[in-house]
C-alpha positions as CSV (number, residue, x, y, z in Angstrom):
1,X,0.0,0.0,0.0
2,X,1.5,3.7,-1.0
3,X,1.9,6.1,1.7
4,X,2.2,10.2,1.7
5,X,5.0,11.2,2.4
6,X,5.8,14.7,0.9
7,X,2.9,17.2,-0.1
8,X,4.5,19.2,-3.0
9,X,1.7,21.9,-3.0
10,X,3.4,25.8,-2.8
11,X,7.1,23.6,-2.5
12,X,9.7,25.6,-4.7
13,X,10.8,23.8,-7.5
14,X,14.7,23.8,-6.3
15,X,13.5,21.7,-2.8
16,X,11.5,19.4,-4.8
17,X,14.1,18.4,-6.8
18,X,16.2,18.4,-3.9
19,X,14.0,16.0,-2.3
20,X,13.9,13.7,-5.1
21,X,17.2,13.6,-5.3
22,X,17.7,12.5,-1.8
23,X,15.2,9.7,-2.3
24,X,17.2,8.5,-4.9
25,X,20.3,8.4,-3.2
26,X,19.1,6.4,-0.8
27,X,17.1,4.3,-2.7
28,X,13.8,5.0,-1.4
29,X,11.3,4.2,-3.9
30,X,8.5,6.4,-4.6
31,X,5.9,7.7,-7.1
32,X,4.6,11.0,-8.0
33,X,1.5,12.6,-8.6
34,X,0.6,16.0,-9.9
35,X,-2.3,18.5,-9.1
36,X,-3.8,18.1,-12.7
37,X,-5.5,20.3,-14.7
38,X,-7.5,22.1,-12.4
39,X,-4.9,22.0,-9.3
40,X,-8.0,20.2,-7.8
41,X,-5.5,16.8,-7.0
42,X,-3.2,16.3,-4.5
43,X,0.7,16.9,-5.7
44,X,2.9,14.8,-3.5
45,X,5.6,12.4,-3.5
46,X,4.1,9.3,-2.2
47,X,6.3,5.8,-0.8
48,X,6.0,2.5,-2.8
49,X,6.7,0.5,0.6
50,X,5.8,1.8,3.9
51,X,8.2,-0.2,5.7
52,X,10.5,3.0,4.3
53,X,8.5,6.1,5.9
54,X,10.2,6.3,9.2
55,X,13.9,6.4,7.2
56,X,12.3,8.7,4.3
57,X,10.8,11.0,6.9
58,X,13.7,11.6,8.4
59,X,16.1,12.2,5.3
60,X,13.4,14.5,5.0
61,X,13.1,16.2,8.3
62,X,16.6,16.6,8.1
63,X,16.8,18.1,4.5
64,X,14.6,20.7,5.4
65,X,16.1,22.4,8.9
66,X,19.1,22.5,7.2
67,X,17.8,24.2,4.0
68,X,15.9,26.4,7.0
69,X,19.5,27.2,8.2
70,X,21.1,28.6,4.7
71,X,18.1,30.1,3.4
72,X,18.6,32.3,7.5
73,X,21.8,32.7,6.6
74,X,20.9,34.1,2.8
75,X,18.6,36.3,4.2
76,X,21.1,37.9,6.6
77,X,23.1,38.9,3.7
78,X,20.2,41.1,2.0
79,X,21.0,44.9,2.7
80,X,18.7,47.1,4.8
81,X,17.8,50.2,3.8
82,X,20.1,51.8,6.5
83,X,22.5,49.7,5.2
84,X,22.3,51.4,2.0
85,X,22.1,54.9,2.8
86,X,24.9,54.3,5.0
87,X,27.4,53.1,2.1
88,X,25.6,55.5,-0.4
89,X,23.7,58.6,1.1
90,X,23.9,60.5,-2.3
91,X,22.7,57.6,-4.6
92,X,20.3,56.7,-2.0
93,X,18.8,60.1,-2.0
94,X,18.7,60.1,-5.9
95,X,17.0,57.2,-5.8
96,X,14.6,58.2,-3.4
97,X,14.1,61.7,-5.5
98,X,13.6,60.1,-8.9
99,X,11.0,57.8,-7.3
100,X,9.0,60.9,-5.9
101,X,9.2,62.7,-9.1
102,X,7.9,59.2,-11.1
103,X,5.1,58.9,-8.2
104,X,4.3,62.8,-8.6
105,X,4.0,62.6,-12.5
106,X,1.8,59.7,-12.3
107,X,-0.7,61.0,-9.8
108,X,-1.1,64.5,-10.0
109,X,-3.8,64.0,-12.6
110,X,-6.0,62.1,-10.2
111,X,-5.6,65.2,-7.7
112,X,-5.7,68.2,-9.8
113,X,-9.6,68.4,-10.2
């Protein structure tokens, strides 16, 4: 009998592949299904043997806190916008100008009645 193992609904493509992949190395076999032409099914990755679930759950569990861990660590490479103005207050404040101007074009023919 199969068993879920993996929804795949709102996974990006780059984990899912990921996950695959790790099921593969470790010979885990599973099937696929997709959400069909309406998106009314159920995408998932789904176990051919369930005697397998409790060692693909964990390759699993494991994949996933330490993609949480990277993608932390990505995030804390993005710039703030302190961060910004604080390497480049003149290109920063062009920026910011050139943006006012564009929003001040666009709308002043909704206010000017």
């Amino acid at each position: 009998m199969s068993k879920l193992l993996f929804k795949m609904r709102h996974v990006p493509p780059d984990e899912a592949e990921d996950v695959r992949k790790l099921l593969d190395q470790h010979n885990i076999e599973f099937f696929e299904t997709f959400a069909g032409n309406w998106s009314i099914s159920v995408p998932a990755l789904w176990l051919k043997h369930d005697e397998q679930f409790e060692i693909a759950r964990k390759l699993i569990d494991e994949y996933q806190s330490e993609r949480l861990i990277r993608i932390r660590a990505d995030c804390r490479k993005t710039k703030t916008m302190r961060q910004v103005f604080i390497k480049s207050p003149i290109g920063f404040s062009f920026y910011l100008l050139a943006i006012a101007i564009v929003l001040f074009i666009s709308l002043r023919f909704f206010f000017s009645f």
